[in-house]
C-alpha positions in Angstrom: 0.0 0.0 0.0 2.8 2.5 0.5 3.2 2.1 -3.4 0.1 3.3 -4.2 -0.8 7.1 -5.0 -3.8 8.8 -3.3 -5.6 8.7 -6.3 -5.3 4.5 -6.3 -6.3 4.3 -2.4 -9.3 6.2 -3.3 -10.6 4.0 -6.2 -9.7 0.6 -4.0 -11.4 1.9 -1.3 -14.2 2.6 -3.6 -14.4 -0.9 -4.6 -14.5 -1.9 -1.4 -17.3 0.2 -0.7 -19.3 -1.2 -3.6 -18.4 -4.9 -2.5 -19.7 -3.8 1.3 -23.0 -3.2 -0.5 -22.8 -6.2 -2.5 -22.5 -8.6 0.5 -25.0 -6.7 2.2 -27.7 -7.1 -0.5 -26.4 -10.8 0.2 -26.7 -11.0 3.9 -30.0 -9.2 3.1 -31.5 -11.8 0.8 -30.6 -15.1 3.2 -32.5 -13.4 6.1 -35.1 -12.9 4.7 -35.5 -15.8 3.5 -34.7 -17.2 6.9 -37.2 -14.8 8.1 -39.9 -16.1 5.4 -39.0 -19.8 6.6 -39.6 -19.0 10.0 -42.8 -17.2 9.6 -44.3 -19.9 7.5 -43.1 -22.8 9.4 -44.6 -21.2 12.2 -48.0 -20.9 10.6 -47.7 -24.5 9.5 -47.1 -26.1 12.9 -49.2 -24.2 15.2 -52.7 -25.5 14.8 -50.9 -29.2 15.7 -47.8 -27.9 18.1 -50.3 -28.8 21.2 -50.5 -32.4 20.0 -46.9 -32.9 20.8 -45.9 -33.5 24.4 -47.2 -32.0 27.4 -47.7 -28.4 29.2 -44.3 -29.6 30.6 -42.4 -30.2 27.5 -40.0 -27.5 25.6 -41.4 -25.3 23.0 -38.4 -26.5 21.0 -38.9 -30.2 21.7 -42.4 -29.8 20.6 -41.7 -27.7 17.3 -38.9 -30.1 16.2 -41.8 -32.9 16.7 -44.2 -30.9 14.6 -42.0 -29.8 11.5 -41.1 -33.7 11.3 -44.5 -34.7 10.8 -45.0 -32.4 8.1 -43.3 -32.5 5.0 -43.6 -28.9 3.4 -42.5 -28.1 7.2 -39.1 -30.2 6.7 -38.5 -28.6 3.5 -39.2 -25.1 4.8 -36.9 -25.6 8.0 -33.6 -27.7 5.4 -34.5 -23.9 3.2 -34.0 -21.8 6.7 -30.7 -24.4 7.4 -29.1 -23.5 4.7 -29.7 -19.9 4.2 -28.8 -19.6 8.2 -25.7 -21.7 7.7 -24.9 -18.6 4.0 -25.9 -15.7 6.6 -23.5 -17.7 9.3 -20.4 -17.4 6.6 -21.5 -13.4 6.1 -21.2 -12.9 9.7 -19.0 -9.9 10.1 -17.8 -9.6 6.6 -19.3 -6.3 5.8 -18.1 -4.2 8.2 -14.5 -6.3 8.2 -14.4 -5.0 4.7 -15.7 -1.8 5.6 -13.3 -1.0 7.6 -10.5 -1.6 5.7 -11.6 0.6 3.1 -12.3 3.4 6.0 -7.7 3.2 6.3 -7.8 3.2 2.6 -9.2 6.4 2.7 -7.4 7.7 6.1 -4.4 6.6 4.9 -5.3 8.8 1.6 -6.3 11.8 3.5 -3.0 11.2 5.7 -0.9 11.5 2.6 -2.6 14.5 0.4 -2.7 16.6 4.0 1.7 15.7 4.4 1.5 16.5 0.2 0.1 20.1 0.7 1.7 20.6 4.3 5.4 19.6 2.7 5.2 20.4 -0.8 6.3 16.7 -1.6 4.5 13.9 -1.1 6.0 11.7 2.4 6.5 7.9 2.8 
């Protein structure tokens, strides 16, 4: 990076910004389809979720227990899996990224302020 002229660190951080917003419009689309999953798994199993176990047993317990006696309900909750598992690898990318294209452009600012303070541009 200390090759590279203001001008460069401005367009990589750029880029970086625009892949920031990529991944978000990502992270985005897997939760809500995580969301949607949720939701309609929920109005699947809760006319039966009383059937299963007693005033006693776990909400969880009992909704495991529903979704397996209903088929659209095990494909629903394999869909919210594997979009949870995509939104699980997305974890902490965006602002990870983000902030490296925030010293991109400190770095940037950094050396056009010593340019203008100097006269000459400093390593």
């Amino acid at each position: 990076m200390s090759e590279l002229t203001t001008e460069e660190l401005m367009q990589n951080s750029y880029c970086l910004y625009a892949y920031v917003d990529h991944i978000q419009s990502i992270y985005n689309r897997e939760k809500t389809v995580v969301d949607f999953a949720e939701e309609s798994i929920s109005f699947i199993i809760s006319p039966v979720i009383n059937n299963y176990g007693d005033q006693f047993t776990k909400w969880q317990t009992k909704q495991t227990l529903a979704i397996k006696e209903n088929p659209l309900a095990m494909k629903l909750n394999q869909l919210k899996n594997h979009a949870q598992s995509r939104l699980n690898m997305l974890d902490n990318k965006v602002e990870y990224i983000k902030k490296m294209a925030d010293i991109m452009v400190e770095i940037a600012k950094r050396r056009r302020y010593d340019y203008t303070s100097n006269g000459q541009r400093a390593s």
